[in-house]
N, C-alpha and C positions, 0 to 999 in steps of 0.2 A: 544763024541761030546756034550752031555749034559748039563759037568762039563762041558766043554771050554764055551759054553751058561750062564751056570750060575756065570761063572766068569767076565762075561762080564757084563751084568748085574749088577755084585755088585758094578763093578766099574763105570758102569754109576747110579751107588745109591748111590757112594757116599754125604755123607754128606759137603752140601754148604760151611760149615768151612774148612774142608780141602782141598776143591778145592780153599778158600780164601788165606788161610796157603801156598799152593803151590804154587800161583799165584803168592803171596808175595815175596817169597824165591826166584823164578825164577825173580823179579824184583832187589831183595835188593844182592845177591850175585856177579852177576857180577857186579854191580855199588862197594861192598868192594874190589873184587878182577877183573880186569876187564879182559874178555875172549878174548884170540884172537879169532877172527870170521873172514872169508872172506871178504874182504872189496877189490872191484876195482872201483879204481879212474874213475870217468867218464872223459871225455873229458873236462868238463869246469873246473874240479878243475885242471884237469893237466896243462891247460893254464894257470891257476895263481899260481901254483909252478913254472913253468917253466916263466913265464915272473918274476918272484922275483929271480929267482937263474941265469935270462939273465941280471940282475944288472952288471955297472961298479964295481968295487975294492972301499970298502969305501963310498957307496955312503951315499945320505939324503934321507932317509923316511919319510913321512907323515904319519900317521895313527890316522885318527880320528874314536873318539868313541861315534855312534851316535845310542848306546842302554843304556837300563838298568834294574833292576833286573827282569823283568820280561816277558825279551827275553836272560837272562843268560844263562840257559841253552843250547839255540840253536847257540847264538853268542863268547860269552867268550870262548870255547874252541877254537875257530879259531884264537883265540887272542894268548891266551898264544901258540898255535902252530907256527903261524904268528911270535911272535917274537922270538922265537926258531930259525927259519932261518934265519931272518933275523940279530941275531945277530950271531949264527954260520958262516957265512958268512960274516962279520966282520962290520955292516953296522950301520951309525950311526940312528938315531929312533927318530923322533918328533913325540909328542905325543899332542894328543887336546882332546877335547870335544864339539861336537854343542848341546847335551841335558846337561842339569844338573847334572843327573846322571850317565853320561861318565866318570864324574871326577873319580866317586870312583869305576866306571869299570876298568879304566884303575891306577890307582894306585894300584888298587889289581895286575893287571896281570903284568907290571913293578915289583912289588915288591917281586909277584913269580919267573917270568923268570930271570929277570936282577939282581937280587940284589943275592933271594936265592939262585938259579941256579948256573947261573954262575958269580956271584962276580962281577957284570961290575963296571964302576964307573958313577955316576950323575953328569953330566956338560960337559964329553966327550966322554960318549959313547950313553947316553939318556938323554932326556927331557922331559918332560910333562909341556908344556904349558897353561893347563887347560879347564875352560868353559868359553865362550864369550857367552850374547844372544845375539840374532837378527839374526839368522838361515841364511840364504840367505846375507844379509851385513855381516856375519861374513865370510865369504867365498869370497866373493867380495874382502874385507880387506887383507885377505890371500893372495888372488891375485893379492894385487895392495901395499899392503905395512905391513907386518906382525909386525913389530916394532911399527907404530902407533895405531897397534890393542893390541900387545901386551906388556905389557912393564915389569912386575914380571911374574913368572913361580908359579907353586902351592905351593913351598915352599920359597915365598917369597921372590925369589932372583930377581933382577935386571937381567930384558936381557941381557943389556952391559956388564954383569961382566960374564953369560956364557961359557964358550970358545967354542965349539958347534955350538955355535950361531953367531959366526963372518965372515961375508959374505954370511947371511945365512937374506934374508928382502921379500921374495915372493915367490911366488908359482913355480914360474921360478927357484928356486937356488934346488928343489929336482928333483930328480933322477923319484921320485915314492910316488903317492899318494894311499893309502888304505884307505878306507872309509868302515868299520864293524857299518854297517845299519841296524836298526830296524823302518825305516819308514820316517816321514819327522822332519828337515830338514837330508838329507842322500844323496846317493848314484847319486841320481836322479839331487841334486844341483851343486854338484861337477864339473859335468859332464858339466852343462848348464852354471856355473858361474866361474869356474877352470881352471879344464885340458883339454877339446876342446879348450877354446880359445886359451889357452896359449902352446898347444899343446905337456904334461903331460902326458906319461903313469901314467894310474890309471885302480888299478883292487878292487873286492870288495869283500866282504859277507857277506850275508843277511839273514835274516828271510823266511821259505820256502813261506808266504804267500806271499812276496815280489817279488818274481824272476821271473814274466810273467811282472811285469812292467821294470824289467833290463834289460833281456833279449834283446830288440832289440838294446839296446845300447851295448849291448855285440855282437853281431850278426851283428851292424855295424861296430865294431873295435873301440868306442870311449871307453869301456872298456875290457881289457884283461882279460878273465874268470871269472865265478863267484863260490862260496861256497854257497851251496845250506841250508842250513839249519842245521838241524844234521848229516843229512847224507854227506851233506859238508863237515863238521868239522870233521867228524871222516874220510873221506877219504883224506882228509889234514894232518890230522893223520899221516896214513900210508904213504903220500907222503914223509913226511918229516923225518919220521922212530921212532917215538916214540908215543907208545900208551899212551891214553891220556882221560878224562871223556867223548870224545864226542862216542869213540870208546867203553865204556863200558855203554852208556846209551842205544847204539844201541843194542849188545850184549843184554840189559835188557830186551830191548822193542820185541827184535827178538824170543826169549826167550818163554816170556810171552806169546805173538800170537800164538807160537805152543802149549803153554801147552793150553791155550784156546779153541784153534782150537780142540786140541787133547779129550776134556771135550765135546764139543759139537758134537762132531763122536760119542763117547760115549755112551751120555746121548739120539742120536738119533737111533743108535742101538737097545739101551737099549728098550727105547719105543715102535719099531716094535717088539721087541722079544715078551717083555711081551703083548703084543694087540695079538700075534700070538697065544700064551699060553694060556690065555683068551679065544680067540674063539673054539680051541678046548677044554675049561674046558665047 
């Protein structure tokens, strides 16, 4: 019993660098190789797989990209999930931006899914339309005439010369709007200046600190489920069947919390032992 005492002990003495060393490892491992871990879908991500996979054949997606790199982590995985389905599903992808730096979110994730992935082609199976400011008038615009808002695409092309884009002038000619929110203008405009009026399936995902303001708009049915955060993204993941970084940052983070946890049982152990030892010395 002694030795089992004194073993415990040593290991809540260990030295602060290797419980840093181990902490580490336990963060940077699964993010190189990502762990399957149990992940189940909550209810509100399953409503927004399931209202993207209740799409007609071919339809038009919206998806605007109203984060940037410093909501990446929590939003970009959802992205490149997001158009995983939707282009396995055969469906054509508008792309936008209401922040500035949506552009080069969503170029990156097009250029991973569509391009490297799966080979698609640019002008008839995706678009990226770009950034517009004026946050709220730019959504307005979308809704009432997308051609006088928009007239080249990011790479300089001419709307009319598109093919994608022919018969394709409002908010009314898509099938489905997605709005990947990190705040304002987002999730919250769409709603109030879009797809209510014009009567739009639109579903979303957001940032975790975001989702008590979506929430009732989800809850009333003006949007079809939300993506919660990370845990969103990695349960979007699994919905869609391809593990993905949102699924090995959780694994990281899941990880990490136990060895932590595990350091602090420890090191409190550790302390009554020796105060016990102590008062009988």
């Amino acid at each position: 019993m002694q030795k089992f005492l004194n073993f415990i002990v040593k290991l809540g003495s260990v030295d602060r660098r290797i419980i840093f060393l181990l902490v580490g490892l336990s963060v940077l491992i699964p993010l190189i190789k990502p762990l399957k871990i149990p992940i189940r879908p909550t209810s509100q991500s399953q409503a927004v797989f399931d209202a993207v996979s209740s799409l007609p054949a071919h339809s038009n997606v919206l998806v605007s990209f109203e984060y940037g790199p410093s909501t990446k982590p929590e939003i970009h995985p959802m992205a490149i999930a997001l158009l995983r389905q939707l282009f396995e599903d055969g469906h054509k992808v508008f792309g936008m931006a209401l922040w500035p730096d949506g552009v080069f979110m969503s170029t990156n994730a097009f250029n991973q899914v569509a391009e490297k992935e799966m080979h698609l082609t640019y002008g008839k199976d995706f678009v990226n339309l770009g950034y517009k400011p004026g946050n709220e008038a730019v959504i307005k615009g979308v809704a009432s005439d997308m051609r006088a808002l928009f007239t080249v695409d990011t790479r300089g092309n001419q709307i009319s010369d598109i093919p994608m884009m022919q018969g394709v002038n409002s908010v009314e000619d898509f099938n489905l709007v997605f709005s990947l929110s990190a705040g304002y203008p987002g999730s919250k405009e769409w709603v109030q200046y879009a797809t209510d009026p014009h009567d739009i399936l639109m579903s979303t995902g957001c940032t975790s600190i975001q989702v008590t303001e979506i929430l009732p708009y989800v809850e009333s049915g003006q949007i079809q489920g939300i993506l919660a955060g990370m845990p969103g993204a990695a349960e979007y993941e699994k919905l869609v069947g391809k593990v993905g970084l949102a699924t090995g940052m959780m694994a990281a983070q899941s990880i990490a919390h136990v060895v932590i946890v595990l350091f602090i049982i420890l090191g409190n152990i550790t302390y009554f032992i020796q105060r016990k030892q102590s008062k009988k010395s």
